[in-house]
C-alpha positions in Angstrom: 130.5 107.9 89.6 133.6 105.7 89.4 133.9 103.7 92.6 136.8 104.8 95.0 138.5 102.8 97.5 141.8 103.2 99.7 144.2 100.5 99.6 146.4 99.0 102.7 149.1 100.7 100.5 147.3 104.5 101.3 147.2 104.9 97.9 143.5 104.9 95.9 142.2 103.3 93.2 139.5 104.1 91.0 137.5 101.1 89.0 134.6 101.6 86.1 133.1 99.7 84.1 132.7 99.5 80.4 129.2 99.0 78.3 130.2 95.5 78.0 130.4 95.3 82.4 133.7 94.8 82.3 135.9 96.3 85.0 139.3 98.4 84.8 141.3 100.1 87.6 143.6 102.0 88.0 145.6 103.7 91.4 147.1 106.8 92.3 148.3 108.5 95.4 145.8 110.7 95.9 142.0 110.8 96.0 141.1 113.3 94.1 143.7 111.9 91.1 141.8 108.4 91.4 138.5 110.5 91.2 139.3 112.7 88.1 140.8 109.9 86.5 137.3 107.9 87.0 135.4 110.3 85.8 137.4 111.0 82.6 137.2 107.4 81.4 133.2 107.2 82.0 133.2 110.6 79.8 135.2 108.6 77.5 133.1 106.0 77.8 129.5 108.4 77.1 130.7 109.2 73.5 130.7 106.2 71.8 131.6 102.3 71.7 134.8 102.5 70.5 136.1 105.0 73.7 136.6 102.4 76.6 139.8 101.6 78.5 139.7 98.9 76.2 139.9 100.3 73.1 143.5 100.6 73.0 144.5 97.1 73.1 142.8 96.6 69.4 145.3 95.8 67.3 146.8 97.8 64.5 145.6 95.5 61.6 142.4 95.3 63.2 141.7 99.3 62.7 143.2 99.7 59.6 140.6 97.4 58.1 137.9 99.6 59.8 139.5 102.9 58.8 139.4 100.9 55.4 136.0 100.1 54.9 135.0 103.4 55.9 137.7 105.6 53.2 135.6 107.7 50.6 138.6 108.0 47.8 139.0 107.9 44.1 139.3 104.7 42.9 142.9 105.2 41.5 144.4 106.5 44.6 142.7 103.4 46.5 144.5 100.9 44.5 148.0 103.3 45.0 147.3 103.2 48.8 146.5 99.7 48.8 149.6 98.9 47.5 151.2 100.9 49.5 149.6 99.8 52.5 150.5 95.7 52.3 154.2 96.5 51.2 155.2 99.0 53.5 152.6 99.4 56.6 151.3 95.9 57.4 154.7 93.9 57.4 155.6 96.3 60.2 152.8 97.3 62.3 150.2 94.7 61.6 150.2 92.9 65.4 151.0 95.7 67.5 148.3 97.6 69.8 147.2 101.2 69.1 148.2 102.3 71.9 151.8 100.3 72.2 152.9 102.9 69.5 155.3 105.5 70.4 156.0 108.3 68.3 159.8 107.2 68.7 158.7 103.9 67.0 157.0 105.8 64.3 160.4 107.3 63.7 162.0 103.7 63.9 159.9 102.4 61.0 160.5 105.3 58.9 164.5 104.9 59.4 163.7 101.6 59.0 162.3 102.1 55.2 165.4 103.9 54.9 167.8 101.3 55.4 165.9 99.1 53.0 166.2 101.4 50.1 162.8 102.8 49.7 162.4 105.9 47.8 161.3 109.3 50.0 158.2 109.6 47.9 157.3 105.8 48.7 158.4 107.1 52.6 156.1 109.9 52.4 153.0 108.4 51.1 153.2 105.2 53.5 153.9 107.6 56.3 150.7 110.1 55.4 149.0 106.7 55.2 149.9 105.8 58.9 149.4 109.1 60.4 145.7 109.0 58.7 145.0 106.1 60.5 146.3 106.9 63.6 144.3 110.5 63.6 141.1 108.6 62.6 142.0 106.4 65.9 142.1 109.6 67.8 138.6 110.9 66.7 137.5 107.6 67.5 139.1 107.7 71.2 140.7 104.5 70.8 144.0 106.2 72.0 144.5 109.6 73.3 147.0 111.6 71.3 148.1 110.0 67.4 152.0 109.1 67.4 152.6 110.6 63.9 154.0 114.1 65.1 157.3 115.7 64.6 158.6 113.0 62.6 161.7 113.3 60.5 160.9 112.2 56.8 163.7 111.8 54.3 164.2 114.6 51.8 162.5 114.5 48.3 165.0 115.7 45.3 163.2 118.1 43.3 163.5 117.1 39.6 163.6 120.0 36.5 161.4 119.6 34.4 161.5 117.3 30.8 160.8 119.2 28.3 161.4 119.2 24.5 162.4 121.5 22.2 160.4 122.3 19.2 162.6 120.3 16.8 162.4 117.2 19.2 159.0 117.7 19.3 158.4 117.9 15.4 160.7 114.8 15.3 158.0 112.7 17.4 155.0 114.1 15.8 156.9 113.2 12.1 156.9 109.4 13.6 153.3 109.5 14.6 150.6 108.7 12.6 146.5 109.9 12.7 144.7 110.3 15.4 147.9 110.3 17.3 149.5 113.5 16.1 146.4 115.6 16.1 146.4 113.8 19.9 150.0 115.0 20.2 150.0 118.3 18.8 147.3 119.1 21.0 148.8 117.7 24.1 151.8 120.2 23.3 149.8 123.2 22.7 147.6 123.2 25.7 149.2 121.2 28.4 146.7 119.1 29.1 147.2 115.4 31.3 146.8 112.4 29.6 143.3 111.5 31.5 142.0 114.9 30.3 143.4 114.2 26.4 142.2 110.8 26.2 139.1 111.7 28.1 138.2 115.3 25.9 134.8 115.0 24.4 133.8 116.8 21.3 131.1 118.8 23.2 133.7 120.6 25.2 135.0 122.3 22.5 133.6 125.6 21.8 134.8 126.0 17.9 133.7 129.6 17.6 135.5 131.4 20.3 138.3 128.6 19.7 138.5 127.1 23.3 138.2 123.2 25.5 136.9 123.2 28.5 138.3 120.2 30.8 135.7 118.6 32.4 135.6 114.8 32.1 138.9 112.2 32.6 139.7 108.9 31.3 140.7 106.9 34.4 141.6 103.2 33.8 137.9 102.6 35.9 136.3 104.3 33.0 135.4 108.0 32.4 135.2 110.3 35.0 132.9 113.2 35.3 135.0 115.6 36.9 138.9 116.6 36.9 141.4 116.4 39.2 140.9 118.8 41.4 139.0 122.2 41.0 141.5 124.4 39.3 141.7 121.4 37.0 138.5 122.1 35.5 139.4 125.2 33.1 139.1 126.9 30.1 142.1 126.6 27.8 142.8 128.2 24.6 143.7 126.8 21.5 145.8 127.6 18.2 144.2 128.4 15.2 146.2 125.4 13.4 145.7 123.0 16.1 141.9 123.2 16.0 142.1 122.8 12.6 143.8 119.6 12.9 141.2 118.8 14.9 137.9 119.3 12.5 140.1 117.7 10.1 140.1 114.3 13.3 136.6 114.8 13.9 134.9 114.7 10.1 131.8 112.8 10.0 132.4 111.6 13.8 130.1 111.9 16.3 131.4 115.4 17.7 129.7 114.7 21.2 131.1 112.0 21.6 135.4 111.0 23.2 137.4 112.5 20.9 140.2 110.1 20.8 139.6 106.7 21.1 141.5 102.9 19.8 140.5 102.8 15.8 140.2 99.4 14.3 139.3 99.1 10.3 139.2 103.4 10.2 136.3 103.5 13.0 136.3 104.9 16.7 136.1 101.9 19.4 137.2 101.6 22.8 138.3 104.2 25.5 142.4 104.4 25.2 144.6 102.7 28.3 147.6 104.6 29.0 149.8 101.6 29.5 149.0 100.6 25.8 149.1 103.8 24.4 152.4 104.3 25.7 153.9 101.2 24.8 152.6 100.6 21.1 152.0 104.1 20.2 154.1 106.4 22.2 157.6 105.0 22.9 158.2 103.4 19.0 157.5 107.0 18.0 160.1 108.5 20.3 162.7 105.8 19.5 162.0 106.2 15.6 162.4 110.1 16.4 165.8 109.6 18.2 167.3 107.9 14.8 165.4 109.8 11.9 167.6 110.8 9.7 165.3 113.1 8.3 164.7 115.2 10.9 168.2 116.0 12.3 167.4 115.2 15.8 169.7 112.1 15.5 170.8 111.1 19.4 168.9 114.2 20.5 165.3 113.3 21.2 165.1 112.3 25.0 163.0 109.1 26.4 160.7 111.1 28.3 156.9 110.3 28.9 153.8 111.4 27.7 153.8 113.8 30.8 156.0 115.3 29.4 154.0 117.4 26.8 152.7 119.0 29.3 156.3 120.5 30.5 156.9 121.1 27.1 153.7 123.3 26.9 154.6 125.4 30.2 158.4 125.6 29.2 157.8 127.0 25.3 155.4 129.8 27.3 157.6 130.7 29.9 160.2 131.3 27.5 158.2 133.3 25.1 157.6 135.5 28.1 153.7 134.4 29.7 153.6 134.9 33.4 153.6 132.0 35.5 150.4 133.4 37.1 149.0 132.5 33.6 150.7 129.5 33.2 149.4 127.8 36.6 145.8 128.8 35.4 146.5 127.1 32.1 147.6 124.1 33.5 145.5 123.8 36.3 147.9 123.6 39.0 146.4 123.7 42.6 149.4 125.5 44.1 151.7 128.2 42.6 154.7 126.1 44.1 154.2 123.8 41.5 154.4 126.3 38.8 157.5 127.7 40.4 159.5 125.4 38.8 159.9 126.8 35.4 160.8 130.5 37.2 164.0 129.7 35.4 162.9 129.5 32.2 161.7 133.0 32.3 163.3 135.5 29.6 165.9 137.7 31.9 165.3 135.2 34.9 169.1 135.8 35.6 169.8 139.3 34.1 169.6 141.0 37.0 172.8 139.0 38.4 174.5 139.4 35.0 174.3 143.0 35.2 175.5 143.2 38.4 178.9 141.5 37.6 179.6 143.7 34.9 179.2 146.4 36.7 181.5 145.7 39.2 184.1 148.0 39.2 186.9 145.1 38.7 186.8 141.7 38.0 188.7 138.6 38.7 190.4 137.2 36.0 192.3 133.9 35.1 195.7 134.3 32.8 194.6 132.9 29.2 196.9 130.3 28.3 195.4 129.6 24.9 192.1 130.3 23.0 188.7 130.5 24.5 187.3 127.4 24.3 183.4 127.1 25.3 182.5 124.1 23.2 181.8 121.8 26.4 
């Protein structure tokens, strides 16, 4: 029982004490508020080490190492969040207490990274970062209620997808040479991430019933045995020319085995590194592509990414008239949103609109004052 006593004042106070036998008070005009409020600290203080009156004067740089330490993520997303963590969380919040936070400062730092010309995506993941920590500081009763709520984040722009056209793409793959446009072609007729290209092993693919199965990724820690997430592991079809291509890659290799790999003197060697393959294999081939002669793409093939066989892949289906239902299973997305966004790709996306102008029993018309001219 917390110890109650009446001050000269009238009003009461209330003092515990902590595991440690140190002593906190605190008064209120009434009993029975100085005796609820003693109880509900030594409840507090029954659940764990962490939940004392205390606990709330830790600083912030203090629990974020704690809440570090004790993180199960993949290693990728660690070294994102750790970036992301030093440059735009400990500059700000490093010395203050846990429970000095407001939810009004909360929305002060983000404004804050505003002003200073970080991106919303950057905004976003700092913020999810922060609120993390602060809900794991809740759990732990360091402070009572986190002040990551009702926060006002800046809005992200929602970017169309890059996608090539089928001359652009045979423009690239023209500049590319073996394994690399057996790698590419692939990559454009299945839709699969770079991890789960450069990380495809030989074993996955059933030759019979002409399918992959994406299991394993190349990470830049090494393989990994699983995709992703769950949708990501799939079953995805593939062409009858492209899996030729591919018997014709894997002739006397070791068909268990990675099936695309750095070749030195005609022989497999080391896992790929997507910051390598990109720069000495990927982007020469687009900039040869943009000024082939040969292919009559001159000025037409765009500097987009690797990812972006991937778009290419969903934007040739949804054009050719595959649901997006089936399109989301191919690629493996996690949410339908995501798929969403080549809805207006779809053949007749817009003819219902169409049709409803020209049936419109007049129309609005603008006086021609020369020929037509729909060039630009």
């Amino acid at each position: 029982m917390p110890y109650l006593r009446r001050l000269p004042s009238g009003n009461w106070q209330a003092t515990v004490r902590n595991h440690a036998g140190k002593r906190f008070s605190q008064t209120f005009p009434l009993r029975s508020q100085a005796r609820d409020w003693g109880l509900d600290q030594e409840a507090q203080l029954r659940r764990g080490p962490y939940s004392n009156l205390g606990a709330g004067k830790i600083k912030f740089a203090e629990w974020r190492d704690r809440w570090w330490e004790a993180r199960l993520v993949e290693p990728q997303t660690q070294r994102g969040d750790a970036s992301c963590i030093r440059t735009h969380i400990t500059p700000y919040w490093s010395d203050w207490e846990l429970r000095a936070i407001s939810r009004l400062d909360v929305q002060s730092w983000v404004r804050k990274l505003v002003l200073d010309g970080t991106g919303p995506s950057a905004i976003r993941r700092a913020y999810n970062l922060l609120s993390s920590i602060m809900r794991s500081a809740v759990d732990e009763g360091l402070i009572t209620v986190t002040p990551c709520r009702r926060i006002d984040l800046p809005p992200e722009g929602v970017k169309p997808p890059q996608w090539f056209t089928v001359e652009q793409a045979q423009g690239i793959l023209d500049e590319l040479g073996q394994p690399w446009q057996t790698m590419v072609l692939l990559a454009f007729y299945t839709g699969l991430r770079w991890g789960e290209l450069a990380g495809l092993h030989g074993h996955r693919i059933d030759w019979r019933r002409s399918r992959l199965f994406v299991v394993e990724v190349n990470t830049k820690s090494g393989i990994k045995e699983y995709p992703k997430s769950a949708k990501s592991c799939r079953e995805v079809p593939i062409p009858d020319h492209v899996l030729d291509s591919l018997a014709r890659h894997m002739h006397e290799r070791d068909r268990s085995g990675v099936v695309f790999t750095t070749v030195t003197k005609g022989r497999s060697g080391r896992l790929l590194d997507d910051g390598n393959w990109r720069a000495q294999t990927w982007w020469p081939a687009v900039r040869r592509a943009r000024y082939a002669e040969s292919s009559g793409t001159i000025g037409q093939v765009p500097h987009y990414p690797p990812h972006s066989t991937r778009h290419t892949c969903a934007s040739w289906l949804v054009q050719k008239g595959v649901s997006l239902y089936d399109v989301q299973h191919l690629l493996g997305h996690e949410s339908y949103h995501t798929t969403q966004r080549y809805a207006h790709l779809a053949p007749g996306a817009h003819q219902a609109v169409l049709g409803a102008w020209e049936r419109l029993d007049s129309q609005l018309v603008v006086p021609a004052c020369g020929p037509a001219d729909r060039s630009r």
